[in-house]
TIZA-428353 format. One record per residue (C-alpha): residue number from 1; x, y, z; residue in one letter. Coordinates in nm, 3 decimals, always signed. Layout:
BEGIN
+-----+---------+---------+---------+------+
| pos |      c1 |      c2 |      c3 | code |
+-----+---------+---------+---------+------+
| NUM |       X |       Y |       Z |    A |
...
+-----+---------+---------+---------+------+
This chain:
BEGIN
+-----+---------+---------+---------+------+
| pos |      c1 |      c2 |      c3 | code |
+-----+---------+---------+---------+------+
|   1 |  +4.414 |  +1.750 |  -3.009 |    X |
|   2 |  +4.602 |  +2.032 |  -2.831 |    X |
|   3 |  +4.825 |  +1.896 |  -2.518 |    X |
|   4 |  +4.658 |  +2.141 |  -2.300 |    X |
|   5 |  +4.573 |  +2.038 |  -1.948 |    X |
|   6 |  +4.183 |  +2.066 |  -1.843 |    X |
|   7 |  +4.184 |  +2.110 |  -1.431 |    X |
|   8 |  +3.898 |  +2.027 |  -1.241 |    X |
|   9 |  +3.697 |  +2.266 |  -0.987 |    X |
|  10 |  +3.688 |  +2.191 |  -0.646 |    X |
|  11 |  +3.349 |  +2.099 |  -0.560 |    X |
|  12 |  +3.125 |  +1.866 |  -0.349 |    X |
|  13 |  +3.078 |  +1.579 |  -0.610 |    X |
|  14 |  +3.321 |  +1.257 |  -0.642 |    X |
|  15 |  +3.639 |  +1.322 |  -0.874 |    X |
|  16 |  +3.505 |  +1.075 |  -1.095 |    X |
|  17 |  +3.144 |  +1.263 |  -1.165 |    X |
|  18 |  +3.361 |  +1.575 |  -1.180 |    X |
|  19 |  +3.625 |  +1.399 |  -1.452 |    X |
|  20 |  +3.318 |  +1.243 |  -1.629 |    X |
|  21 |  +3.167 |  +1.581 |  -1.677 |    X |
|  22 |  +3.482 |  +1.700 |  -1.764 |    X |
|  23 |  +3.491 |  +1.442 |  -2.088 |    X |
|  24 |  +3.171 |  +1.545 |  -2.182 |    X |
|  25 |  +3.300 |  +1.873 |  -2.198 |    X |
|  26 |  +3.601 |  +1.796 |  -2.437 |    X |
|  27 |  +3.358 |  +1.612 |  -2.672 |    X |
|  28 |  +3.053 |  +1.903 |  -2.690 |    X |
|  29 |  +3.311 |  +2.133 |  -2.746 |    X |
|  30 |  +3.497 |  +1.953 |  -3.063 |    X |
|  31 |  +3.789 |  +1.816 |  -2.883 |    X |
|  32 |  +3.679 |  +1.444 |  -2.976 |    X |
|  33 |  +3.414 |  +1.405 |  -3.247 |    X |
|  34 |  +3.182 |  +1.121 |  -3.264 |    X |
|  35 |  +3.360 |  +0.768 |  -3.381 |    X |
|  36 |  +3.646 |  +0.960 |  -3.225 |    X |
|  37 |  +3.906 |  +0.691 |  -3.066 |    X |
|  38 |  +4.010 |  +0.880 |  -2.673 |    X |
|  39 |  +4.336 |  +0.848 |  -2.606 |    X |
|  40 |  +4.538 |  +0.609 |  -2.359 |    X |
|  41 |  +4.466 |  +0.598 |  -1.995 |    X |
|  42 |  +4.788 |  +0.764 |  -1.932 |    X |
|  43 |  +4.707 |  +1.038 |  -2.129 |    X |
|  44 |  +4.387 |  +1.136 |  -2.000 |    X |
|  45 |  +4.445 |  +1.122 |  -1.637 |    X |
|  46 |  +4.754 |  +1.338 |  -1.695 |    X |
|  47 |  +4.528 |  +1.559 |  -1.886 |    X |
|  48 |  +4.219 |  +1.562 |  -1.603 |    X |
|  49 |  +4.523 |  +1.531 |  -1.333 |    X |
|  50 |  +4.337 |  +1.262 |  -1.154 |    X |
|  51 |  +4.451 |  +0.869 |  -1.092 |    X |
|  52 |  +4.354 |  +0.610 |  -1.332 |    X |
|  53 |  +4.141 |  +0.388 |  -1.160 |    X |
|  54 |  +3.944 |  +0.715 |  -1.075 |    X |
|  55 |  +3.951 |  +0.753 |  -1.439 |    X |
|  56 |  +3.800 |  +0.450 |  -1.543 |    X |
|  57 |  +3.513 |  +0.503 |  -1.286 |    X |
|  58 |  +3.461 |  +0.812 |  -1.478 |    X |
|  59 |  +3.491 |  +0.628 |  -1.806 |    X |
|  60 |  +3.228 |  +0.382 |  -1.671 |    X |
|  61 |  +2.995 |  +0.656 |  -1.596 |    X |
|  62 |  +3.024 |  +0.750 |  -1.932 |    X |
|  63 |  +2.978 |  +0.410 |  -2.122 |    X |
|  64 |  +2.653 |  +0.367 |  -1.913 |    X |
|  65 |  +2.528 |  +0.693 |  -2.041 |    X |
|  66 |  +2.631 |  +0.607 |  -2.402 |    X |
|  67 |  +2.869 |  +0.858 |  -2.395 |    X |
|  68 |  +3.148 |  +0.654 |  -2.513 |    X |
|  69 |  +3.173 |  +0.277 |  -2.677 |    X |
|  70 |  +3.475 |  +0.026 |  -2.537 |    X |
|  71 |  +3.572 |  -0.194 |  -2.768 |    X |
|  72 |  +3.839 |  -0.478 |  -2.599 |    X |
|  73 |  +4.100 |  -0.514 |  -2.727 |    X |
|  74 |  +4.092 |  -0.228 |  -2.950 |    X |
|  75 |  +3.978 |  +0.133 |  -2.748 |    X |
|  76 |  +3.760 |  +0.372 |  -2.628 |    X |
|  77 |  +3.572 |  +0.584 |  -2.917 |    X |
|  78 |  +3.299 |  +0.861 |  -2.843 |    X |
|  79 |  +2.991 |  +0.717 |  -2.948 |    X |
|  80 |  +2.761 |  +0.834 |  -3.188 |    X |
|  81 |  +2.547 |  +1.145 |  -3.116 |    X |
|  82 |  +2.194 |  +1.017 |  -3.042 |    X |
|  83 |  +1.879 |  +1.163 |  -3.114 |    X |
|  84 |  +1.785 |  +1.431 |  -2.897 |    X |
|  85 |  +1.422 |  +1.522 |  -2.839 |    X |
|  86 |  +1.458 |  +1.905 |  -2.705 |    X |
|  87 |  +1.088 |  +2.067 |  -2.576 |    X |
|  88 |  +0.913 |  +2.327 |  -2.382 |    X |
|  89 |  +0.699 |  +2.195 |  -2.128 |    X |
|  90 |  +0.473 |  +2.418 |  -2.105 |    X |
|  91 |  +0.284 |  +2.327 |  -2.442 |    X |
|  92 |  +0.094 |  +1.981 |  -2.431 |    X |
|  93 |  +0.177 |  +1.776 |  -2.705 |    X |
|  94 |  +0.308 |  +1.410 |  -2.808 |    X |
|  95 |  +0.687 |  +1.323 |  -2.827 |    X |
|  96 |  +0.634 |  +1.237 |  -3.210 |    X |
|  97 |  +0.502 |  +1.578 |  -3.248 |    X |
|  98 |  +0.801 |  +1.737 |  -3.102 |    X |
|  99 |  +1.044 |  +1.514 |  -3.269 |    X |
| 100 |  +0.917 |  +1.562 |  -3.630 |    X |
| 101 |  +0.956 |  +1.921 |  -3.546 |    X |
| 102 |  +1.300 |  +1.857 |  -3.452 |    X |
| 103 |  +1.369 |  +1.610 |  -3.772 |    X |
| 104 |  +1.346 |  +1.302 |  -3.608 |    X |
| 105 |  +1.083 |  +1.019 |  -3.674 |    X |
| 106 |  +0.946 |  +0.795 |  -3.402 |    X |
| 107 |  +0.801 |  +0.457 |  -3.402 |    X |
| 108 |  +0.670 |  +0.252 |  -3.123 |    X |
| 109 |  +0.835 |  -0.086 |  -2.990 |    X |
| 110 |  +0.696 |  -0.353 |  -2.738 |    X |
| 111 |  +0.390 |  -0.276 |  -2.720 |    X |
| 112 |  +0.107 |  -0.415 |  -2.428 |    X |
| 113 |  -0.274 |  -0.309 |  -2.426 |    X |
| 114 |  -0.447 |  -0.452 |  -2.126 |    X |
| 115 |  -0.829 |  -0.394 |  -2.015 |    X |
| 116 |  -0.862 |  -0.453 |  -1.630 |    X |
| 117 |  -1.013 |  -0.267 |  -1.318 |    X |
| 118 |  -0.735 |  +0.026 |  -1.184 |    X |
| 119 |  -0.514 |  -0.039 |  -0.870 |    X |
| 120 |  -0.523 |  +0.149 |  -0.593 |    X |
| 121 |  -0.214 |  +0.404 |  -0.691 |    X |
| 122 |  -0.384 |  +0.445 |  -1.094 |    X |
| 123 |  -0.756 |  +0.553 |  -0.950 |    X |
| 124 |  -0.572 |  +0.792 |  -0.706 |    X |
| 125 |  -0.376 |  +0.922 |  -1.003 |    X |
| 126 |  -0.727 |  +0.891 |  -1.207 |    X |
| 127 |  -0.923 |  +1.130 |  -0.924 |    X |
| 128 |  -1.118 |  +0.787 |  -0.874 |    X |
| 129 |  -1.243 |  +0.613 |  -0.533 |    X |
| 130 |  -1.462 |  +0.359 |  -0.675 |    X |
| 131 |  -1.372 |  +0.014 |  -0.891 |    X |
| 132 |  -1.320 |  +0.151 |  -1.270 |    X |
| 133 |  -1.236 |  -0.058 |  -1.563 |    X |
| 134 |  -0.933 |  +0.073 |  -1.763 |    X |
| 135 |  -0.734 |  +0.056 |  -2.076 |    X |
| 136 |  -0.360 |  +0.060 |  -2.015 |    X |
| 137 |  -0.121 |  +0.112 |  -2.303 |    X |
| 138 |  +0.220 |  +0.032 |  -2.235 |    X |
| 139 |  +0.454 |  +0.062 |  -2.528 |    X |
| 140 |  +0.884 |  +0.188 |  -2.599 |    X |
| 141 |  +0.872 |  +0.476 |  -2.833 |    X |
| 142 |  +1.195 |  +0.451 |  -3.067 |    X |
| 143 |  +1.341 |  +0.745 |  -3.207 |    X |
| 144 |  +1.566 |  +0.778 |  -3.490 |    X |
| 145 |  +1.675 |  +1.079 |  -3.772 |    X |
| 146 |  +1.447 |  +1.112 |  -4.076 |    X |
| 147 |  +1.590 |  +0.891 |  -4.360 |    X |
| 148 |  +1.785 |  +0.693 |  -4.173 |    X |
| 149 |  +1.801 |  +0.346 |  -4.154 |    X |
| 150 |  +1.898 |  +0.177 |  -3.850 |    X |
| 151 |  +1.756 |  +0.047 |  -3.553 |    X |
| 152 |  +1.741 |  +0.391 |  -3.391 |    X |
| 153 |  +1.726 |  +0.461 |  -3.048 |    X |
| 154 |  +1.508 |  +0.370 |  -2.761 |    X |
| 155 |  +1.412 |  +0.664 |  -2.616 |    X |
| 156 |  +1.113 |  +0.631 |  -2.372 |    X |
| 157 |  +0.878 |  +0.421 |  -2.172 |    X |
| 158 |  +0.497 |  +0.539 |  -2.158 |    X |
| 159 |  +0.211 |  +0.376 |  -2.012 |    X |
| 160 |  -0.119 |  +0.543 |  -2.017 |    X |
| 161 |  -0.423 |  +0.441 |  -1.780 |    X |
| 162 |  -0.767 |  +0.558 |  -1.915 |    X |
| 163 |  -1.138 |  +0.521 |  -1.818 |    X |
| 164 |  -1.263 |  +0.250 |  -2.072 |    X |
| 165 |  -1.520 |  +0.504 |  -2.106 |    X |
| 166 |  -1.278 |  +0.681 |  -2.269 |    X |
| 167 |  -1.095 |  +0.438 |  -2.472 |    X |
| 168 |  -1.108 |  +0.058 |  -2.530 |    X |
| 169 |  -0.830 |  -0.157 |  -2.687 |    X |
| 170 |  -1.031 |  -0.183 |  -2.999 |    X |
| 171 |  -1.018 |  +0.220 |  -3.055 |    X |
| 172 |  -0.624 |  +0.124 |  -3.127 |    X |
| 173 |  -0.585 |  +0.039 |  -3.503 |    X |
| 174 |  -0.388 |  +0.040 |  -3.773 |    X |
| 175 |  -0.306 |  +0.352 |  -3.736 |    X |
| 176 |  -0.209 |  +0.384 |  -3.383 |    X |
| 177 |  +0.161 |  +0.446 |  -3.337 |    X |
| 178 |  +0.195 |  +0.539 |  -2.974 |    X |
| 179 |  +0.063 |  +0.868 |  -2.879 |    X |
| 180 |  -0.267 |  +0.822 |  -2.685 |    X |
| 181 |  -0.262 |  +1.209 |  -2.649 |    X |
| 182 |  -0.275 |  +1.271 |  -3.042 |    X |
| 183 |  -0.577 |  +0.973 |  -3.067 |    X |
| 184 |  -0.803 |  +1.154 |  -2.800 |    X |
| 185 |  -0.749 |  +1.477 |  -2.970 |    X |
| 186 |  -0.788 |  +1.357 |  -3.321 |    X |
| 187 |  -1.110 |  +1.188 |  -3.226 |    X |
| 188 |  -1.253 |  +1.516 |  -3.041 |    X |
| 189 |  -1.415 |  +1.383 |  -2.759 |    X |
| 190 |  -1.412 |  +1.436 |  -2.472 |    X |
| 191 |  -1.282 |  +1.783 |  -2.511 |    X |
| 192 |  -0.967 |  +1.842 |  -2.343 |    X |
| 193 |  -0.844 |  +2.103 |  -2.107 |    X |
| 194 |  -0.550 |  +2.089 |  -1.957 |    X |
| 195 |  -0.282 |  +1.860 |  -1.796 |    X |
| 196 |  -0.086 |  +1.892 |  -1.446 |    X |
| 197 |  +0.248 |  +1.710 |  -1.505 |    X |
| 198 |  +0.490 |  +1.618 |  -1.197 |    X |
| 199 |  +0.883 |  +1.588 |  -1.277 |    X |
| 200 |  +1.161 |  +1.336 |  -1.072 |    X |
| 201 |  +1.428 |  +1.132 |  -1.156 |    X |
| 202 |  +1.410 |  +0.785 |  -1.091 |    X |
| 203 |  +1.678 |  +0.511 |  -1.085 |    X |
| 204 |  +1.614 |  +0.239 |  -1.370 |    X |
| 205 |  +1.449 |  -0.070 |  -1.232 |    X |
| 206 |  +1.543 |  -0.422 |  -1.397 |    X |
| 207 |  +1.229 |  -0.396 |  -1.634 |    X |
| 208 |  +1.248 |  -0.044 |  -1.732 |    X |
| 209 |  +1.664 |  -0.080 |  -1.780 |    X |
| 210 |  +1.566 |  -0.397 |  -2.044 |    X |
| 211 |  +1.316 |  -0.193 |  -2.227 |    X |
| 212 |  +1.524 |  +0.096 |  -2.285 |    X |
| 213 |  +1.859 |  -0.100 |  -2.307 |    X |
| 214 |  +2.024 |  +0.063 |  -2.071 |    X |
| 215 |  +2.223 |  -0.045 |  -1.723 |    X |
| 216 |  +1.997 |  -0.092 |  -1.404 |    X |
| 217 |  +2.040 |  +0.187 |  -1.197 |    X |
| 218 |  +2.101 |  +0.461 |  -1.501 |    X |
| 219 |  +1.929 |  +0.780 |  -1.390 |    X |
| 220 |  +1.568 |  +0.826 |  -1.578 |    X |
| 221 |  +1.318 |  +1.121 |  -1.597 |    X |
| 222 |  +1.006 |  +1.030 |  -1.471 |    X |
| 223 |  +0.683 |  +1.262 |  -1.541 |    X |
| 224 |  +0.371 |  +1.182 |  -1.388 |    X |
| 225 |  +0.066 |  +1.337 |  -1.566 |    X |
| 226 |  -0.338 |  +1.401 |  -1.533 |    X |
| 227 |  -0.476 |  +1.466 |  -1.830 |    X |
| 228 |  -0.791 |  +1.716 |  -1.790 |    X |
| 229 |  -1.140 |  +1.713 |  -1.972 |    X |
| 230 |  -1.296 |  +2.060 |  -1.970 |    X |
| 231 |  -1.537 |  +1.931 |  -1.727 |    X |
| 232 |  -1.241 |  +1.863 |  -1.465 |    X |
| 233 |  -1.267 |  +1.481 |  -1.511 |    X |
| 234 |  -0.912 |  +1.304 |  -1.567 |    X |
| 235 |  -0.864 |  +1.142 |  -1.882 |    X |
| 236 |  -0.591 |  +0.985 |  -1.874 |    X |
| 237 |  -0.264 |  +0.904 |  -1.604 |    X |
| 238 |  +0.071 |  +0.867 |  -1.769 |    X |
| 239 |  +0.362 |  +0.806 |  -1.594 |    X |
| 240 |  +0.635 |  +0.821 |  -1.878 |    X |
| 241 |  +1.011 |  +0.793 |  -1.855 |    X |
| 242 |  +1.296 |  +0.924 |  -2.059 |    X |
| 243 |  +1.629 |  +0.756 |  -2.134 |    X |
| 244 |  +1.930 |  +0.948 |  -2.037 |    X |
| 245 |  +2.038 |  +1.173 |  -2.267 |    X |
| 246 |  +1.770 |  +1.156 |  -2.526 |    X |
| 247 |  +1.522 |  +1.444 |  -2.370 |    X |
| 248 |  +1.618 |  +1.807 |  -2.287 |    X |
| 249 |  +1.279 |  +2.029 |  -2.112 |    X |
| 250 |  +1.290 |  +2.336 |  -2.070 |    X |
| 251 |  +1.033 |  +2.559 |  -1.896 |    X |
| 252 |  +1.002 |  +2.941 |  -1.937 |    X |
| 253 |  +0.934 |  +3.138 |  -1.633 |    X |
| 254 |  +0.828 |  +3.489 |  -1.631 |    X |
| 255 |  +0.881 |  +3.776 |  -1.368 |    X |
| 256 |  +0.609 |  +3.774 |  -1.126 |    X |
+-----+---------+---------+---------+------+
């Protein structure tokens, strides 16, 4: 590695978010490869020119993105890449669509199917004012590269709420692997239109941060969609979220 010093820009954020980006930096850009051991403390604050316990904040931040991987008693090594699911969202279509497209494979996790009548916040996100029976599909979707053979990663969280006009828990067989999107449209009916999709991020509650093994608190992407039939009925509410640095949307914008 060359012993060049990397300063950091004055700017509104903590020195710590500033050094982690900083380290993320050094690591997209070849300086440290994956399986990569970082070196010493001292050596890396002189390098950022910050303190060391800001340092290790900045480390932290890191480790709970699955940036990096401590190992006591031994070092800090950048971790290996993980799978990254990159998309356009203006095209409606399931994550293993997108990933096979991208060379990845998918396969659901945990998965929960549950017939009930909607709460109050699903039949607002349904269009709904009246008592509805619904199927809700709540399932991990685990993403890995093609050919390989490891536990892969676990990427998102979905849960689906749909009409049970639309689909009951015995329409999921065999060959059901996650996407509720690619059943309805493989099956035809009802004919589908469009979808409206909101965007946040949302800090990682206890039961979301154990499903996607990752530390309570860690920042997630949360999109909320409606699902459209042609006839302007809602077929389905999703609220999906994304483990950090697995997704990357994009959205093109033309010049009105």
């Amino acid at each position: 590695m060359p012993a060049t010093h990397t300063r950091l820009r004055a700017d509104q954020r903590p020195l710590y978010a500033q050094a982690s980006e900083a380290l993320r930096n050094l690591v997209q850009r070849g300086d440290y490869v994956p399986g990569a051991r970082l070196p010493s403390e001292v050596e890396l604050s002189q390098r950022l020119g910050i303190s060391r316990p800001t340092l290790r904040e900045a480390l932290q931040l890191l480790e709970e993105e699955g940036a990096i991987v401590r190992r006591h008693g031994v070092g800090t090594f950048v971790a290996a890449q993980p799978p990254v699911i990159e998309a356009g969202l203006e095209i409606l279509e399931s994550i293993d669509r997108i990933a096979e497209r991208r060379g990845l494979s998918t396969r659901m996790g945990e998965a929960r199917v549950e017939e009930r009548l909607a709460a109050a916040r699903e039949l607002d996100g349904l269009g709904l004012k009246v008592e509805t029976p619904v199927t809700v599909v709540t399932r991990v979707i685990i993403a890995d590269r093609q050919g390989a053979s490891g536990a892969g990663e676990r990427v998102a969280h979905l849960t689906d709420v749909v009409p049970q006009k639309y689909l009951r828990s015995s329409d999921l067989g065999e060959n059901f692997h996650g996407s509720v999107l690619d059943l309805l449209l493989t099956r035809g009916w009802p004919v589908l239109s469009h979808s409206r999709t909101g965007l946040a991020a949302e800090a990682a509650a206890t039961d979301l941060a154990r499903a996607l093994h990752v530390q309570r608190g860690a920042p997630l992407l949360r999109l909320d969609a409606q699902l459209f039939a042609q006839d302007g009925s809602v077929v389905d509410y999703s609220i999906s979220h994304f483990a950090p640095g697995h997704f990357r949307f994009h959205v093109v914008r033309r010049i009105g």
